[in-house]
C-alpha positions in Angstrom: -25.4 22.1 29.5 -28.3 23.2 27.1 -30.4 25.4 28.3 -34.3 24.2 28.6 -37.4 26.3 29.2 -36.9 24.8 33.0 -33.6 26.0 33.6 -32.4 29.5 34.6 -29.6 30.9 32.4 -27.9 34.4 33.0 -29.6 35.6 30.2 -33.2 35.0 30.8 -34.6 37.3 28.1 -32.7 34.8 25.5 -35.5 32.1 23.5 -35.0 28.6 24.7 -32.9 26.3 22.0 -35.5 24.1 20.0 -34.4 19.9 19.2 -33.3 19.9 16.0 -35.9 18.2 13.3 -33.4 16.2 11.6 -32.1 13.2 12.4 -28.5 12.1 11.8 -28.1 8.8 9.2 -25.9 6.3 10.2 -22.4 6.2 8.6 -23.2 4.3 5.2 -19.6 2.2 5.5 -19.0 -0.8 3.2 -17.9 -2.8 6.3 -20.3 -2.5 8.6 -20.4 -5.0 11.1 -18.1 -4.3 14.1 -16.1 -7.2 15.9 -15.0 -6.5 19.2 -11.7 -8.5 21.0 -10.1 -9.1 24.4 -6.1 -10.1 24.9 -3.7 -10.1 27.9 -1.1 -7.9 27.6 1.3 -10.8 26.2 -1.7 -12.1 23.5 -1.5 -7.7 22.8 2.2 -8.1 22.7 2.3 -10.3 20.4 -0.2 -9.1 17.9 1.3 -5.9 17.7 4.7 -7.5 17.2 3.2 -9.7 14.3 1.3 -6.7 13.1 4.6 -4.5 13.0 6.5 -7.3 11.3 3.5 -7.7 8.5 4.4 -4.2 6.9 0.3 -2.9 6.7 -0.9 -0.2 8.2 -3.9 -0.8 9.2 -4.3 -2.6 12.3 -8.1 -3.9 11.5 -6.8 -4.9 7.8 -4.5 -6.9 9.2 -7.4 -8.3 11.5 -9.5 -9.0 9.0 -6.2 -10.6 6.4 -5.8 -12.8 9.5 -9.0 -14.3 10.6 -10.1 -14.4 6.5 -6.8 -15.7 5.3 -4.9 -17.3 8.3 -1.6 -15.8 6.8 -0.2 -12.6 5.5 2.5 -12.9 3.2 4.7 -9.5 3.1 7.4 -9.6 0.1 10.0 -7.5 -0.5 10.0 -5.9 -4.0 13.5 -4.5 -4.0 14.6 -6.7 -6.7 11.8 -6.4 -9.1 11.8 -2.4 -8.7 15.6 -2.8 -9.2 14.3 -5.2 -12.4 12.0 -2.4 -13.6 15.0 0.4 -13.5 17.3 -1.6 -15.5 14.4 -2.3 -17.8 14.2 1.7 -18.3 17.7 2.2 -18.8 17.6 -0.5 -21.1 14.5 0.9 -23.6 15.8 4.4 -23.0 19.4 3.3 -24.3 17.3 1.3 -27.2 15.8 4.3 -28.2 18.6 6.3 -28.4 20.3 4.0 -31.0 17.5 3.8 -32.7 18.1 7.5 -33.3 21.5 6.8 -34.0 21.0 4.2 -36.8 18.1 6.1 -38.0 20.2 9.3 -38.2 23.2 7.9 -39.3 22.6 4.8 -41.0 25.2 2.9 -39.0 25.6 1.3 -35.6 29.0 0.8 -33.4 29.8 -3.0 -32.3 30.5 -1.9 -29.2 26.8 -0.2 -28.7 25.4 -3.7 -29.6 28.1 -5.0 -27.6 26.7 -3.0 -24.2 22.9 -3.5 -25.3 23.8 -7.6 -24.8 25.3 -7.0 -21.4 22.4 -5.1 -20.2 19.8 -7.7 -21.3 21.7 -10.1 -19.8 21.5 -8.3 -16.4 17.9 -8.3 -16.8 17.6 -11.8 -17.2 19.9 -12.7 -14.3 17.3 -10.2 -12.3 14.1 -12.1 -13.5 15.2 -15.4 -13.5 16.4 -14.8 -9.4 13.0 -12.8 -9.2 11.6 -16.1 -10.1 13.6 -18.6 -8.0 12.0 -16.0 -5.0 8.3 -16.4 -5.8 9.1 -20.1 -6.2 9.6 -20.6 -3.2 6.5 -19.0 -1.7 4.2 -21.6 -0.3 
């Protein structure tokens, strides 16, 4: 309780509080308009199922994807981060015979050999990369 010049305190010889001048500002927030909503425990259930299952994090961004969108689409990027290593491997091993021929003048067959293999792995990766995506409706 705050003490007030009407109530008794154990300290009486202690100055009453004064109300603070300032007032508080609202939160400035970019979204700031609050929605409010009621479920049963199944409708609850359920969301939090579909929410779990959607991969966000945020429980009102997936609120707001929903009732904006209708849909949330959650892909899985394994294959294009797999894409993106063999694409370093690849320009890493590219500049190291780059080195080599600059160095030495001269290139092995087998080098160019292993440089083909690689870039055909990537292209098997991006061209299933692409069948994926195609197939998103």
């Amino acid at each position: 309780m705050i003490p007030t010049q009407n109530s008794t305190s154990s300290n009486d010889s202690a100055p009453p509080r004064q109300e603070s001048t300032t007032t508080r500002k609202p939160p400035t927030r970019k979204r700031n308009i609050h929605f409010h909503l009621w479920a049963t425990e199944e409708e609850a259930a359920l969301i939090r199922s579909q929410f779990a299952k959607s991969g966000m994090t945020s429980l009102s961004a997936y609120f707001r994807k929903m009732a904006i969108n209708g849909y949330h689409i959650n892909i899985d990027l394994s294959d294009v981060r797999e894409l993106v290593s063999l694409l370093r491997r690849s320009s890493n091993n590219i500049n190291q015979m780059a080195k080599v021929a600059n160095t030495t003048r001269s290139i092995f067959e087998d080098d160019i050999k292993s440089l083909q293999q690689q870039y055909d792995k990537l292209w098997e990766a991006a061209s299933e990369i692409l069948k994926g995506l195609t197939k998103i409706k």
